[in-house]
ROFI-990713 format. One record per residue (C-alpha): x, y, z. Coordinates in steps of 0.5 Angstrom, whole numbers, padded with zeros to 4 digits, always signed. Layout:
BEGIN
XYZ ...
***
This chain:
BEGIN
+0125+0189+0014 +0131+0189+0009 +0130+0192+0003 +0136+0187+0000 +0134+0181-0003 +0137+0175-0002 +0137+0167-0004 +0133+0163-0002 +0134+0158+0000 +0131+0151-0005 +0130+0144-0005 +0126+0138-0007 +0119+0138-0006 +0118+0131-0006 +0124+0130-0001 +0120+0132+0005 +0116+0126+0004 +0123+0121+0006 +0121+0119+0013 +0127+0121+0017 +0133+0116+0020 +0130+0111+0026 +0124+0113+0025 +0120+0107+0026 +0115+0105+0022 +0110+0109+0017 +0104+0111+0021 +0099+0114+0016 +0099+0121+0012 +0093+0126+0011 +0093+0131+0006 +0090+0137+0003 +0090+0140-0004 +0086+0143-0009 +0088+0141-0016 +0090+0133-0016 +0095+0128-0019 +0093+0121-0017 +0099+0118-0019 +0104+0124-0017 +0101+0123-0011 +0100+0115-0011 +0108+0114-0014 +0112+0120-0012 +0109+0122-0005 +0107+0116-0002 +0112+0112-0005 +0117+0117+0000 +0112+0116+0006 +0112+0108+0006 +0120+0108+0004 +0119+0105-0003 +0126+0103-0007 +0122+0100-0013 +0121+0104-0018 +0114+0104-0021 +0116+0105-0028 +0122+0099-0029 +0120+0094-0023 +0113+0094-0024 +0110+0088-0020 +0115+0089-0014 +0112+0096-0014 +0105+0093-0014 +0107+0088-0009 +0110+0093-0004 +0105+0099-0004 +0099+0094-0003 +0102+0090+0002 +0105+0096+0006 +0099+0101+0004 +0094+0095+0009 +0097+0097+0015 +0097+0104+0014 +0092+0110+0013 +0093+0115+0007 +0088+0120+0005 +0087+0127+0002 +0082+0132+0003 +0081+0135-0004 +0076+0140-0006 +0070+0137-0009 +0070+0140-0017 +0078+0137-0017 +0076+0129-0013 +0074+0123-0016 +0078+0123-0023 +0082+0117-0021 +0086+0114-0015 +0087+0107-0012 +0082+0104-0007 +0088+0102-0002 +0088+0110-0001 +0082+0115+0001 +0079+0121-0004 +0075+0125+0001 +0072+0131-0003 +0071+0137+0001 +0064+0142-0001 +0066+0150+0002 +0060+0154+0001 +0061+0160-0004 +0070+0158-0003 +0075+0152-0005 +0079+0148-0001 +0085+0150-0002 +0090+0149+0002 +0096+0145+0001 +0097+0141+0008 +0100+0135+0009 +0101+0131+0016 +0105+0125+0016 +0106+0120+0022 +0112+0115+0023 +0112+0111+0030 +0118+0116+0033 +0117+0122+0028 +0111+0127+0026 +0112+0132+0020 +0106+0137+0018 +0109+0141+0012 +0105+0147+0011 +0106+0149+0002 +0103+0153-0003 +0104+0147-0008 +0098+0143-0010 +0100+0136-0010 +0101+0136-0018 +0106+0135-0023 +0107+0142-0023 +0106+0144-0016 +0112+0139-0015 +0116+0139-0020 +0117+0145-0024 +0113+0151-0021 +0116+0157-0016 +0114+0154-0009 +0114+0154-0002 +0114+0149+0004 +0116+0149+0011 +0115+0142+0014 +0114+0142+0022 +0119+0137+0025 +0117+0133+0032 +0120+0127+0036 +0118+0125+0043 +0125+0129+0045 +0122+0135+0041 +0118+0139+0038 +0112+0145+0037 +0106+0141+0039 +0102+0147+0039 +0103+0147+0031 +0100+0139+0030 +0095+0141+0035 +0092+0146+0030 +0093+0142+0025 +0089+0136+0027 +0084+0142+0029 +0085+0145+0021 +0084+0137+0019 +0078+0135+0023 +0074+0142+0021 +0075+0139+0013 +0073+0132+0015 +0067+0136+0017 +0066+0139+0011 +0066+0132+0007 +0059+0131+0004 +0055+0126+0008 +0060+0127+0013 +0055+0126+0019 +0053+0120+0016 +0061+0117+0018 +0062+0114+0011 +0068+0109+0011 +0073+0114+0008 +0071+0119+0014 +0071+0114+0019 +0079+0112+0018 +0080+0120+0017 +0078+0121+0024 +0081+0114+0027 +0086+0117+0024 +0087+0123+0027 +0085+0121+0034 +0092+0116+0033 +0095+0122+0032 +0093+0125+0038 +0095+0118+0042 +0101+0118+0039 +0104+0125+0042 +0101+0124+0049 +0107+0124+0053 +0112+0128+0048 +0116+0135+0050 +0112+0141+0049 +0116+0146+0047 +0114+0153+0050 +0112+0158+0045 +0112+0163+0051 +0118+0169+0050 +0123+0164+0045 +0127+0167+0040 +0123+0164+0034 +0115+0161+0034 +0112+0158+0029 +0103+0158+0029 +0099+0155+0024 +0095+0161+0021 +0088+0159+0017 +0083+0161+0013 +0076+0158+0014 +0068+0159+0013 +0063+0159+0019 +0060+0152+0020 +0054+0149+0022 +0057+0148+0028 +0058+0154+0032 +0065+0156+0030 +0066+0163+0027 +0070+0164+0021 +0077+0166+0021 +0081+0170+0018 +0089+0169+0015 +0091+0176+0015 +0087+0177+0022 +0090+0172+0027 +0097+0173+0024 +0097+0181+0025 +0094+0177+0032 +0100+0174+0034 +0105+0179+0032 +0101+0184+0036 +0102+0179+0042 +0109+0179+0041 +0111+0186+0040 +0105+0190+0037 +0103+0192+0030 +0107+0191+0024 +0109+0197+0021 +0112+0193+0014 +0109+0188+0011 +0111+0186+0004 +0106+0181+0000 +0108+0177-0006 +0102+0173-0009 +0101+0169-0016 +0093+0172-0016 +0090+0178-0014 +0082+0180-0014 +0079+0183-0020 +0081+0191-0021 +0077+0196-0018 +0078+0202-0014 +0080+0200-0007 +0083+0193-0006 +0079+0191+0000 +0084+0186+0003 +0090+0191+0002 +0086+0196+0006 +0084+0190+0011 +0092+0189+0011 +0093+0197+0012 +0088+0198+0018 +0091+0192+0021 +0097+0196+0021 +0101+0200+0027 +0098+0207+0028 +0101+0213+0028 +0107+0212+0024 +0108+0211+0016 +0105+0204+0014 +0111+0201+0008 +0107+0197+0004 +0112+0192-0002 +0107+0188-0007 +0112+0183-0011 +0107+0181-0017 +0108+0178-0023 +0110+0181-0030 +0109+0180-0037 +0116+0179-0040 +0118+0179-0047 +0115+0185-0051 +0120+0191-0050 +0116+0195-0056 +0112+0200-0050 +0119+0199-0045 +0113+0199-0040 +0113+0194-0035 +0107+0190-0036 +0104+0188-0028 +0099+0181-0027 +0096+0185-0022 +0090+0191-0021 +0093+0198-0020 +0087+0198-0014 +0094+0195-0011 +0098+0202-0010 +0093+0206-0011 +0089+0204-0004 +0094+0204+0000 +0095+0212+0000 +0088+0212+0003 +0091+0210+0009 +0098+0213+0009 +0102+0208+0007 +0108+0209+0003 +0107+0203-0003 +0113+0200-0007 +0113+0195-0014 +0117+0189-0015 +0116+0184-0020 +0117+0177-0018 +0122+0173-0022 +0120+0167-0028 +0127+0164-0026 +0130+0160-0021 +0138+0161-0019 +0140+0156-0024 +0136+0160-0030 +0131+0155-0030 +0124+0157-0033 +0118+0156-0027 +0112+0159-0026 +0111+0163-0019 +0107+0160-0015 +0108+0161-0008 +0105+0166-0004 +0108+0170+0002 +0107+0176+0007 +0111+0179+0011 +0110+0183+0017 +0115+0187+0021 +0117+0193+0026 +0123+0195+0030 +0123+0189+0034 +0121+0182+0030 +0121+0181+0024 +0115+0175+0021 +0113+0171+0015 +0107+0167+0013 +0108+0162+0008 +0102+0157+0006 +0096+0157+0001 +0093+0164+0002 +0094+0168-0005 +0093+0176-0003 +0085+0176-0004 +0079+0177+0000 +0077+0169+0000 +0085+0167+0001 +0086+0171+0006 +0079+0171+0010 +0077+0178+0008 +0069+0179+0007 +0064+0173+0007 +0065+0169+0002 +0072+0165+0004 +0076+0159+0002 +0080+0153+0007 +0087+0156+0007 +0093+0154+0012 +0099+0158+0013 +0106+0157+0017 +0107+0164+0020 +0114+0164+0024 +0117+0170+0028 +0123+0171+0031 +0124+0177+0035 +0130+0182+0033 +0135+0182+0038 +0142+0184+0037 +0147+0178+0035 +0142+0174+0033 +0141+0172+0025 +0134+0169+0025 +0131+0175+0023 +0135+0175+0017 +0134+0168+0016 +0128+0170+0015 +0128+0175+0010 +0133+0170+0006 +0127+0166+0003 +0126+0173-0001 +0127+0172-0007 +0132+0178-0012 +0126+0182-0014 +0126+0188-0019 +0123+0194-0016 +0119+0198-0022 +0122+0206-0021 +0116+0208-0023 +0108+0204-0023 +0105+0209-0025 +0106+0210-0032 +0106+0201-0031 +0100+0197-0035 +0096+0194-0030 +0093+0188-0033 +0089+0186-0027 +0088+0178-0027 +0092+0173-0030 +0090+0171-0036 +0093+0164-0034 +0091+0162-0028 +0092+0154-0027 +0087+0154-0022 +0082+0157-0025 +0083+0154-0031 +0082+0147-0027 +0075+0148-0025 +0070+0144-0026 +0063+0143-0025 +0061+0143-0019 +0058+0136-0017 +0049+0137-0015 +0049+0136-0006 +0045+0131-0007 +0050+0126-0009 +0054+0126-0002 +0057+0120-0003 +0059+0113-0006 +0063+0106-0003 +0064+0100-0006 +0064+0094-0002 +0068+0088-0004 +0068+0081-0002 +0064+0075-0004 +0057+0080-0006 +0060+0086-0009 +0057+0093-0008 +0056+0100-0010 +0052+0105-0005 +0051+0111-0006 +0049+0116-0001 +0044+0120-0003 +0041+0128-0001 +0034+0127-0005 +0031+0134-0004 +0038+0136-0007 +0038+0131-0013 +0037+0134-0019 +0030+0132-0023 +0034+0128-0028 +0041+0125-0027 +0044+0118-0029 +0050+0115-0025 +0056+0112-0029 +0063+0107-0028 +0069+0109-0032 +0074+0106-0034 +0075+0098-0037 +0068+0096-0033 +0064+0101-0036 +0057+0100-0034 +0050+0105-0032 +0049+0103-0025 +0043+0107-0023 +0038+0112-0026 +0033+0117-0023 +0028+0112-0025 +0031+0105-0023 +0032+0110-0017 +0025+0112-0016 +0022+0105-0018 +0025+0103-0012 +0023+0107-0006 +0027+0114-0007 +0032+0111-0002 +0037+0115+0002 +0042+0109+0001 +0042+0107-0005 +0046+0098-0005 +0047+0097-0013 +0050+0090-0014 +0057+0090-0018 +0057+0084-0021 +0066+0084-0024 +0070+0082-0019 +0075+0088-0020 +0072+0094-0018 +0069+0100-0022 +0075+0104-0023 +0071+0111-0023 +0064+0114-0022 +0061+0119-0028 +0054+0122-0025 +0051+0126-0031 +0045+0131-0031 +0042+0136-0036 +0047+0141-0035 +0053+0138-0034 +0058+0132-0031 +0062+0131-0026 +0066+0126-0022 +0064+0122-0016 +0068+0120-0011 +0069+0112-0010 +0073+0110-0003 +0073+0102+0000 +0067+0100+0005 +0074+0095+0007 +0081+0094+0004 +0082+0088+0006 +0075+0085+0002 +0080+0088-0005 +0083+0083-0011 +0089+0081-0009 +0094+0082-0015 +0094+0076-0020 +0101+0075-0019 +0101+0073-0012 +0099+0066-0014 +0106+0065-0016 +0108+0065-0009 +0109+0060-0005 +0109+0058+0003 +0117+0059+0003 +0117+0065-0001 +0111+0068+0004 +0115+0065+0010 +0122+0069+0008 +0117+0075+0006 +0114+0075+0013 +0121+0075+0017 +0125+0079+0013 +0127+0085+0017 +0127+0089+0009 +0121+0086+0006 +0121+0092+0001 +0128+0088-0001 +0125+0081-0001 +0119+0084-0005 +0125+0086-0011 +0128+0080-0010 +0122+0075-0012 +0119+0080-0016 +0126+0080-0021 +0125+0072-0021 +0119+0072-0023 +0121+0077-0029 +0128+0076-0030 +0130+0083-0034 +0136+0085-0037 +0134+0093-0035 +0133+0091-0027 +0139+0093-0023 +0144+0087-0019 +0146+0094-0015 +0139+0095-0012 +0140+0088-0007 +0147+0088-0007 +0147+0090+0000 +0144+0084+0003 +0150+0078+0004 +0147+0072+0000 +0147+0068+0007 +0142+0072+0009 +0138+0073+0003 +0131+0074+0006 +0128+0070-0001 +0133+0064-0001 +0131+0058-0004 +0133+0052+0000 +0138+0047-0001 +0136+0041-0004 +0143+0038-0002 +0142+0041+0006 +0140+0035+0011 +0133+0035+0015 +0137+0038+0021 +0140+0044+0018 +0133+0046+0014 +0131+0045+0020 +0135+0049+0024 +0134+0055+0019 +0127+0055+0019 +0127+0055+0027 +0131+0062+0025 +0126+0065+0021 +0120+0063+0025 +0124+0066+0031 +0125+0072+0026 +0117+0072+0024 +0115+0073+0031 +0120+0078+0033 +0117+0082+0027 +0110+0081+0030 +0113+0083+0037 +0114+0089+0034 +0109+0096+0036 +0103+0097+0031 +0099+0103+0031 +0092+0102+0031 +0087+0095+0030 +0086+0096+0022 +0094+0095+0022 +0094+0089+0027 +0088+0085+0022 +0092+0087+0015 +0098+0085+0019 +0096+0078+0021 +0090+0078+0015 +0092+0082+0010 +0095+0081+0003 +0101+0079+0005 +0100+0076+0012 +0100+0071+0017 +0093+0068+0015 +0096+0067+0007 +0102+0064+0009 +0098+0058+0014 +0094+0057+0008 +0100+0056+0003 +0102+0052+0008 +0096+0047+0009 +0096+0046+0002 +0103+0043+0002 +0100+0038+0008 +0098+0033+0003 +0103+0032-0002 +0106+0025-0002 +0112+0021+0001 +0117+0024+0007 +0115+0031+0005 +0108+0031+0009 +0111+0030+0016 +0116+0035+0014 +0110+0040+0012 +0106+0039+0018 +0112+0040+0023 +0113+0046+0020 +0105+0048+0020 +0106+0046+0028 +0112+0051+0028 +0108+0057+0026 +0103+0056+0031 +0107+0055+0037 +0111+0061+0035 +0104+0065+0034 +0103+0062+0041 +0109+0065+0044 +0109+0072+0041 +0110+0077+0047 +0107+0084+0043 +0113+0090+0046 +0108+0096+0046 +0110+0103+0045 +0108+0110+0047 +0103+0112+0042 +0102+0105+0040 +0097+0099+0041 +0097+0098+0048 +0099+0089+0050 +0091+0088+0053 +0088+0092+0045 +0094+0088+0042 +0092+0081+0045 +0084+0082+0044 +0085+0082+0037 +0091+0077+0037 +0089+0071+0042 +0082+0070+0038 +0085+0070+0031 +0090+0065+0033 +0084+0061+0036 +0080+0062+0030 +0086+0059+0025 +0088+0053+0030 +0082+0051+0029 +0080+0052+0022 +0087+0048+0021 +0085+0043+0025 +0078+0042+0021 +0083+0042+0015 +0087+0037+0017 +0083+0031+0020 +0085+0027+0015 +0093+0027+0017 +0093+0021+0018 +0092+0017+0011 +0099+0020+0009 +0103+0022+0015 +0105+0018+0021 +0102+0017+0028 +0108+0021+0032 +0106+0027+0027 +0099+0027+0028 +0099+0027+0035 +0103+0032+0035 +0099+0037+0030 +0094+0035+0035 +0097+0038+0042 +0099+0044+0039 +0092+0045+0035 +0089+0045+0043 +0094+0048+0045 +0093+0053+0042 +0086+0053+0042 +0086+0055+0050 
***
């Protein structure tokens, strides 16, 4: 390994959320992290994901439309650990808190899926304003296609993500936030099958998702970070004999650092072991002219129990561009004459981070390496992540002050929920609920659970509890047609917050402002090949403002603006020459793949759909003079153009006969529905027209 530091090279964290060019559309997204910002999450990331141009902050209501209409057809849900979940969120996405016995989940992994892309990010930042934003971080994103990638890396993601969903309170139980965790991870595997493999056998450069985990209930041994990444270069080439680490936290001071020795016997034998420990520093008292080390000084004292030669380097507090930033990252790098590997990822340089001892965390690492051939740049591509380090001539005489006084994460811990309180779902609908899953041997003697937010009210006490039975599944009525925003459980010796995700999303409020829309608007939306661009266009009638800018649509020609009103002054045979156009277009956007049945059902009945727009435009059956016979032709267009949808699946995708069953009977449900709502056509519309309606409901109910 070089001993000269290089630039690293840098980027914008949020930017890996994009979806890459001709990727298809959005699949759904899984995350995990420790800390938590829902709204970094819901507005910055998640914004990325589904290509979301309106901005949350100045374009409000296209903002709100967009998001709820795209997140219907999609999944999207973080694994959070269970002191840092159910604070705030959107119920359109899933908070799955995650209870690590003695440990935290604190990995920081991302799966996002496009039709015709897959990217796992492997970072050391957790999704917050800080992790994104400002601190000193690292990520590497996985890339796959159909044509390529390293399916072996999203294998192991998805195993490291289903052994988290495993470890959600009440899991066994499948509520619906685990049950949509699991479909989609089950999607993930249809969508890759098929895909080229790239081999990992004797390649230059090889990638392997290197975790931390505890044992389970289920058989599964523990892992070990440091263990399996010294595996895989023993596999390669053998022992490493050089290993830089670079780590923001360390365990508590003490004679012997127990992951330093782990690391030091992990080690080739035979030979010197060179150890490089980069830590933070304490800038700014000169007084001493002692360097003043965020670190224990077990750090350089173990390693000469076992031959290793140490050296100490302090981490920067800047960036290239002089910029003040936490270092945050965490990296590990093992080398010997023939390959040089670095792991990235969660893991800090502890004995729970790195799966050394009993008590361990969830972590997930990228380790990349590349062999040392000659030519060959990758190993100093590599090296190049390091960042100018500062090496301490002389550690000895330097003040080790152990632990960081300001540890983030430690700050942010927060009292650890009773294990009796397993769960909580709201059903929406007609009869709202609240259901609580509950442990009772591991509930505490008193305890009361609470909503937050604008709809404060005390759901369920431990006598109300009790007076009924003692359930297992406790169904409490929620009377406020919108949902409780969060759920607050107190008991004697603390408070916490309980995670709340929906039995159904299709069952939530639609937002107000949809009532503004009519069947045309709706109809132009639905065949709009960028409805992102229709949603900003209507939403700026709505609210005309002088800070919204022209510039946002001024791709799209006006004749083929996807909101355009009709002209009044057109002939009947040009509307209906450009309704036949945009029902055409409506059907091609139905033809198009859908991943999953709960995509298909948001898709024809969700907020935006295809079940809205027939409804709208039943209303418009009975209004007065010539305009009937026009709105029931156009409301018998739609169902001829249902009629003839030919679905075009893809790989990965629903397949035509999965298409079809979920298809043919809403398609005969609603032909149906219509049909009863129009019986009485024939007081306002004229006899040509109702036999016609006639025949394509038949038709259509065949």
């Amino acid at each position: 390994m070089s001993s000269r530091s290089k630039t690293p090279k840098s980027g914008a964290m949020l930017d890996l959320w994009r979806p890459p060019r001709d990727t298809g559309e959005p699949v759904g997204c899984l995350s995990t992290t420790y800390t938590f910002a829902p709204g970094l999450f819901d507005e910055q990331c998640l914004a990325r994901f589904l290509a979301i141009e309106s901005e949350p902050n100045r374009e409000d209501l296209a903002f709100l439309l967009e998001r709820e209409s795209r997140l219907g057809s999609v999944y999207a849900g973080v694994l959070v650990d269970h002191t840092q979940a159910g604070v705030e969120h959107s119920l359109r996405w899933d908070v799955l808190p995650v209870r690590i016995p003695e440990g935290k989940q604190h990995a920081k992994l991302s799966l996002l899926s496009w039709g015709r892309h897959v990217r796992v990010i492997v970072a050391s930042a957790n999704l917050t304003e800080p992790g994104y934003r400002t601190n000193h971080e690292v990520a590497v994103a996985v890339e796959l296609t159909p044509e390529e990638g390293d399916v072996g890396v999203l294998t192991e993601a998805v195993a490291f993500l289903r052994a988290l969903v495993a470890l959600v309170p009440g899991a066994s139980k499948r509520p619906a936030g685990v049950r949509r965790a699991e479909a989609f991870l089950d999607q993930i595997e249809r969508q890759v099958q098929g895909w080229e493999q790239r081999s990992r056998r004797r390649v230059p450069v090889s990638q392997h998702l290197i975790v931390t985990l505890p044992a389970d209930g289920a058989g599964r041994p523990a892992r070990s970070s440091l263990e399996q990444a010294v595996e895989v270069c023993r596999k390669r080439w053998g022992s490493p004999d050089r290993a830089w680490v670079a780590s923001p936290f360390f365990d508590a001071d003490g004679k012997v650092d127990q992951t330093t020795a782990a690391l030091c016997k992990f080690m080739s034998r035979g030979g010197r072991r060179e150890l490089r420990f980069c830590v933070p520093a304490v800038r700014g008292d000169k007084a001493t002219g002692l360097p003043r080390l965020s670190a224990p000084k077990a750090l350089l004292l173990t390693p000469a129990l076992y031959q290793g030669k140490v050296t100490i380097a302090t981490l920067p507090e800047e960036d290239r561009d002089r910029n003040l930033r936490l270092w945050h990252a965490k990296m590990l790098a093992l080398s010997s004459a023939q390959y040089s590997a670095l792991m990235t990822g969660s893991s800090n340089f502890t004995c729970a981070g790195m799966g050394v001892g009993r008590s361990r965390n969830a972590e997930a690492n990228l380790l990349t390496i590349v062999d040392r051939v000659a030519y060959n740049r990758d190993a100093g591509r590599l090296e190049a992540v390091w960042p100018e380090l500062e090496v301490v001539s002389d550690p000895d005489a330097a003040e080790w002050l152990g632990r960081p006084e300001t540890d983030e994460e430690e700050q942010a811990a927060a009292p650890r929920l009773p294990q009796g309180f397993l769960s909580a779902t709201y059903r929406a609908g007609d009869l709202r609920q609240v259901v609580l899953q509950l442990d009772p041997p591991a509930l505490p003697e008193d305890w009361r659970v609470c909503s937050c937010g604008r709809v404060g009210v005390e759901l369920l006490t431990v006598t109300a509890w009790h007076e009924s039975g003692s359930p297992h599944l406790a169904v409490i009525t929620w009377a406020s047609a919108q949902p409780p925003e969060k759920l607050l459980v107190r008991w004697p010796s603390g408070e916490a917050f309980l995670s709340l995700n929906v039995e159904d999303s299709r069952e939530l409020p639609a937002p107000a402002q949809l009532e503004q829309m009519s069947a045309e608007d709706l109809l132009w939306i639905l065949a709009a090949t960028d409805p992102g661009a229709a949603f900003r266009v209507w939403a700026r009638r709505q609210q005309p403002s002088e800070t919204f800018d022209p510039d946002l649509d001024a791709a799209t020609p006006l004749d083929l603006d996807p909101l355009r009103r009709y002209d009044l002054q057109a002939t009947f045979l040009h509307r209906v020459r450009r309704r036949a156009r945009i029902l055409a277009q409506l059907r091609a956007n139905l033809e198009r793949p859908v991943w999953g049945r709960a995509a298909l059902e948001w898709r024809l009945r969700g907020l935006i759909g295809i079940e809205l727009l027939a409804d709208r435009l039943a209303r418009e059956c009975f209004g007065k003079g010539n305009a009937v016979n026009e709105a029931v032709l156009t409301l018998a267009d739609l169902l001829i153009v249902l009629r003839e949808v030919n679905y075009q699946p893809t790989g990965g995708a629903l397949s035509k006969p999965e298409f079809e069953e979920v298809f043919r009977p809403f398609l005969r449900e609603l032909a149906e529905r219509l049909g009863r709502q129009l019986r009485t056509l024939s007081a306002c519309a004229s006899n040509e027209v109702v036999w016609f309606w006639a025949r394509v409901v038949d038709r259509c109910r065949e």
